[in-house]
Structures are given as C-alpha cells and as structure tokens.
C-alpha positions as CSV (number, residue, x, y, z in Angstrom):
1,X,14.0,-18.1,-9.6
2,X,16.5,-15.4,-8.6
3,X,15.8,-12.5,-6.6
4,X,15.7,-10.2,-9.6
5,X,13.1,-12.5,-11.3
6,X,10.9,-12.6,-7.3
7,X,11.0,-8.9,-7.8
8,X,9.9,-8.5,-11.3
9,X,7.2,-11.1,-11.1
10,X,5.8,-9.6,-7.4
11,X,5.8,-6.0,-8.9
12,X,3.5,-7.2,-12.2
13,X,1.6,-9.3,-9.9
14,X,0.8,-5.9,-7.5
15,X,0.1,-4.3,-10.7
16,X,-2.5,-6.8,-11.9
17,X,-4.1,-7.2,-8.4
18,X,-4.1,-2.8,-7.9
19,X,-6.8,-2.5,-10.7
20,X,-8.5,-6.0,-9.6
21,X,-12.3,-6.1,-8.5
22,X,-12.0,-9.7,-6.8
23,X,-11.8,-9.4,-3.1
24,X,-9.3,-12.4,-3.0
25,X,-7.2,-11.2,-5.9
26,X,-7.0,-7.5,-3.9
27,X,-6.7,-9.1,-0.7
28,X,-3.8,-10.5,-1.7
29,X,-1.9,-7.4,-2.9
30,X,-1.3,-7.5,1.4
31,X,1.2,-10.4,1.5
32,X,3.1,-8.8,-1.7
33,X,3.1,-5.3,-0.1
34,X,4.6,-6.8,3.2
35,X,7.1,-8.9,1.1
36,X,8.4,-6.0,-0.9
37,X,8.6,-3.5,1.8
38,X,8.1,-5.0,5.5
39,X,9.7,-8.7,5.9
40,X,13.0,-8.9,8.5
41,X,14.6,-8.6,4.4
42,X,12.6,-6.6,2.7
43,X,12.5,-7.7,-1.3
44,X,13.1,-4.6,-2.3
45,X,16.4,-4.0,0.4
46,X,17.6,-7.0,-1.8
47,X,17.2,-5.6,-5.0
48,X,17.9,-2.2,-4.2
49,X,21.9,-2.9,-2.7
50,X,22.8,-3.5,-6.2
51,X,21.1,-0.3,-7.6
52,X,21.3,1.8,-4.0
53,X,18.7,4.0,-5.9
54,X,16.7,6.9,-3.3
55,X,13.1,4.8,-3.7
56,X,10.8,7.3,-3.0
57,X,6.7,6.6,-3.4
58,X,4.3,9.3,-4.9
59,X,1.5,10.0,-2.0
60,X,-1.0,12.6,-0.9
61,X,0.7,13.8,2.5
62,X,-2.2,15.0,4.7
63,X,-4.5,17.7,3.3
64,X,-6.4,20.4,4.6
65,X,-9.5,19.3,4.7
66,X,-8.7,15.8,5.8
67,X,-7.0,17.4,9.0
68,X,-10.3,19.5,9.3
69,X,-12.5,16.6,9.1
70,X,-10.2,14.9,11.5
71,X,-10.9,17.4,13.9
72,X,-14.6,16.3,14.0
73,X,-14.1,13.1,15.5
74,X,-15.9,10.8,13.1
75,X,-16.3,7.3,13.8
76,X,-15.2,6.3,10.4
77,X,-13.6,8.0,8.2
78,X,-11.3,6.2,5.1
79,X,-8.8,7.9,2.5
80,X,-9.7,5.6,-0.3
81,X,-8.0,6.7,-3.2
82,X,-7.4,9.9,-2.2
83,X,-3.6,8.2,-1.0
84,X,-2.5,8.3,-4.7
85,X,-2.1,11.9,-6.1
86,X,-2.6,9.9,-9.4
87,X,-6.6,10.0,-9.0
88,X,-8.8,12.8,-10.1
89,X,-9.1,14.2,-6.6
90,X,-10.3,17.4,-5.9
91,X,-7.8,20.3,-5.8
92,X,-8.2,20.6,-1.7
93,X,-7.6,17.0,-1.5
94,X,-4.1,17.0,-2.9
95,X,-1.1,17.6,-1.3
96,X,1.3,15.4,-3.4
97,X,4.5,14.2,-2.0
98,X,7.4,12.0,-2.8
99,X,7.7,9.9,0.4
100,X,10.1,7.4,2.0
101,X,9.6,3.9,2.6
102,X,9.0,4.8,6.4
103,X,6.3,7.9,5.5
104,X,4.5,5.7,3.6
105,X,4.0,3.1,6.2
106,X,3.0,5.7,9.0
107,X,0.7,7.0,6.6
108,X,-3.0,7.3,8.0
109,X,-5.6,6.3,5.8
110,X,-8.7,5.2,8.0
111,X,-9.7,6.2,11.2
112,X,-12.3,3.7,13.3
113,X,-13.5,4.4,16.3
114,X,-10.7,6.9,17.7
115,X,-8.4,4.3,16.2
116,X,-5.9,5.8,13.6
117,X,-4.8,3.1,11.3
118,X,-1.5,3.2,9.0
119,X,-0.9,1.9,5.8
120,X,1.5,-0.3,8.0
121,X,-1.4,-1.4,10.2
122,X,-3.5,-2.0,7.3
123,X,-1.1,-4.0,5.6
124,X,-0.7,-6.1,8.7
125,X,-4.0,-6.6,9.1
126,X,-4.9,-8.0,5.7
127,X,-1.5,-10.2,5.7
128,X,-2.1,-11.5,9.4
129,X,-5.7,-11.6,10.2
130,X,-8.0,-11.3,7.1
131,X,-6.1,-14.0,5.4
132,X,-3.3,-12.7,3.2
133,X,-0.6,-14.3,4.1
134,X,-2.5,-16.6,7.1
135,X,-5.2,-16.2,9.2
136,X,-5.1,-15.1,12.5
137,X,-6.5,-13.6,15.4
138,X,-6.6,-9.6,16.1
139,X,-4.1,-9.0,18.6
140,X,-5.2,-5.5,19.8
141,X,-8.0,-3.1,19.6
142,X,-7.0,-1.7,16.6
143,X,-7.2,-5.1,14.6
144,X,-10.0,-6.1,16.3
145,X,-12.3,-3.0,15.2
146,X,-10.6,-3.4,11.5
147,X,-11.8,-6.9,11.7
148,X,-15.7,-5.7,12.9
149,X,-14.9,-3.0,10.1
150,X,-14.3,-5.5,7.3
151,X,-17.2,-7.5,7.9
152,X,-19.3,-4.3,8.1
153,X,-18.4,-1.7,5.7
154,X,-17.8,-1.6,1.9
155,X,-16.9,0.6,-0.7
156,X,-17.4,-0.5,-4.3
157,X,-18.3,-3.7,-3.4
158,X,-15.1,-4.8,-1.3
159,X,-14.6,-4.6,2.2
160,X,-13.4,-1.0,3.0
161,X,-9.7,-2.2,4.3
162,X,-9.2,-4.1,1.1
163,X,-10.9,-1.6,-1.2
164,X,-8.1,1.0,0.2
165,X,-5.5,-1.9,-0.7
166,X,-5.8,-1.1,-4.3
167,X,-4.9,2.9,-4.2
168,X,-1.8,1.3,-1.6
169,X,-0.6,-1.5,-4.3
170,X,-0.8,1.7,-7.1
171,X,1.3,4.3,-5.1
172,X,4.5,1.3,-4.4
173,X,3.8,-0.1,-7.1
174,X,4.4,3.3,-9.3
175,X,7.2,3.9,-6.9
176,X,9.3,1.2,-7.7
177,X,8.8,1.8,-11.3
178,X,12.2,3.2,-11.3
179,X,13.9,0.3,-9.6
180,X,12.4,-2.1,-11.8
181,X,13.6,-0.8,-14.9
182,X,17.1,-0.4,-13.2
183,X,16.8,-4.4,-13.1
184,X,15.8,-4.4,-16.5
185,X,18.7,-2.6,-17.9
186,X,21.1,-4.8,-16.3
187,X,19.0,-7.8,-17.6
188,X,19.6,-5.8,-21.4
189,X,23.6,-5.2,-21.1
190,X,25.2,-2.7,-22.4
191,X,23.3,-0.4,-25.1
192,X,25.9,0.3,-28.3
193,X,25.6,3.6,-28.8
C-alpha cells in the first residue's frame, strides 16, 4: 500500500468511525487522528508535499457564551459537538472559523477540574492511555482526571472524551476533503476536455 492509498483508506475509515455509536469503533478515530495530523511525519505532511495545498479545518473558534460560562469556573464543562460549525447549534454558539492544523490542536473543548484540555490532549489521551493506539498510564494531572472523567461521565451513551471524538474525526475529516480529492485527480489523469 502506498502512502496515497494509507491516506485514502485512514480518511474513509475516520469517516465511518465519526458517525459510529460503538465506543471501540470511536475510540479508535484517536490513533487515526494522531496518524494523520500528530506523528514525528504526519500522514497528511506526506501527502500534502506533493499537493502543498493551505489545509485548513472548519471549527467553532471560541464563542461568547462559552467564554462566559468559562468565567464561572465549572468543574466540567465539555464542547461536544458544538466544535463543528456543521451541527445545528444555536446562533450564540457559533463562531465558525477556518483553522490551521496548529489552532485545531490547541483548541479547548473540555474543562475538568480547572484542567483545560485540547483537542491535542484529548487526542493523546485516547491514543496513549484509553487504549487507541496502546494502553498506558496518565502521565500528569491532566490525563489522570480525563482518565477518572472517562470512567465517570457519559454523553449519549459513550464516555464524554470519546463522545467529543466524533465532532473531532468530522471537522479533519471535512477538512481534508480537499486534499483527498487532490489525490484522486492525480489517481484519474488527465481529464480531455
């Protein structure tokens, strides 16, 4: 398998596990996030030196009332799928931006315990310590009260950090819609026109 077919098969594998209601087949979507975007090589650096195509990922930047609800301190607090500007959100809730790589990954989307976690954090999380990749032992606060989290909280019948996988795996996955079909195109040839 080349690169171009590791890309194409990770990116309809995301897809699949984004709308998924198995914690294991979600869970996963962890170890394909990390390989597409955080590895030493990311799969998508690989693909994208052929295209060199400005990947940008469709998010909710911060809103207005998350910052004011924020402000209050609470103990837990999760974004869910208000991270993808694709759900039927509430007009306060939206603040839609095409974001980088690196905005995506310092995105917040839970708060435990005076704890901010990232979609980066998160990702880590599931990939190193829940399982995704291998199973490991929290290295730091912060994993170890996402760890007490997934064992105590759930939304829609998956652990919270997992639940918020799915909105994750839909934003890059809709993000790199562009760069996929750039591989497909080469894959066609040339179109006669």
């Amino acid at each position: 398998m080349d690169a171009d077919d590791l890309f194409l098969n990770t990116l309809k594998d995301l897809e699949a596990r984004s709308a998924a209601a198995d914690e294991y087949e979600v869970l996963l979507s962890a170890g394909l996030l990390r390989k597409l975007l955080m590895d030493g090589t990311p799969l998508v650096d690989v693909i994208n030196q052929v295209h060199r195509l400005k990947v940008r990922f469709p998010i909710n930047a911060e809103s207005p009332y998350e910052h004011t609800v924020l402000q209050m301190r609470p103990v837990y607090w999760s974004l869910e799928d208000g991270i993808d500007p694709g759900t039927d959100a509430p007009p306060g809730l939206q603040a839609p931006v095409e974001a980088s790589r690196d905005q995506l990954l310092r995105r917040r989307v839970m708060r435990v315990k005076g704890h901010d976690v990232t979609v980066r954090d998160l990702i880590d999380q599931l990939a190193h310590v829940e399982g995704a990749v291998h199973i490991g032992n929290p290295q730091d606060k912060r994993a170890e009260v996402l760890k007490e989290v997934s064992r105590t909280i759930y939304i829609g019948g998956l652990p919270a950090g997992v639940r918020q996988m799915r909105s994750i795996a839909r934003v890059v996955a809709r993000g790199l819609i562009p760069l996929r079909d750039a591989v497909l195109a080469v894959r066609a040839g040339p179109s006669i026109g």
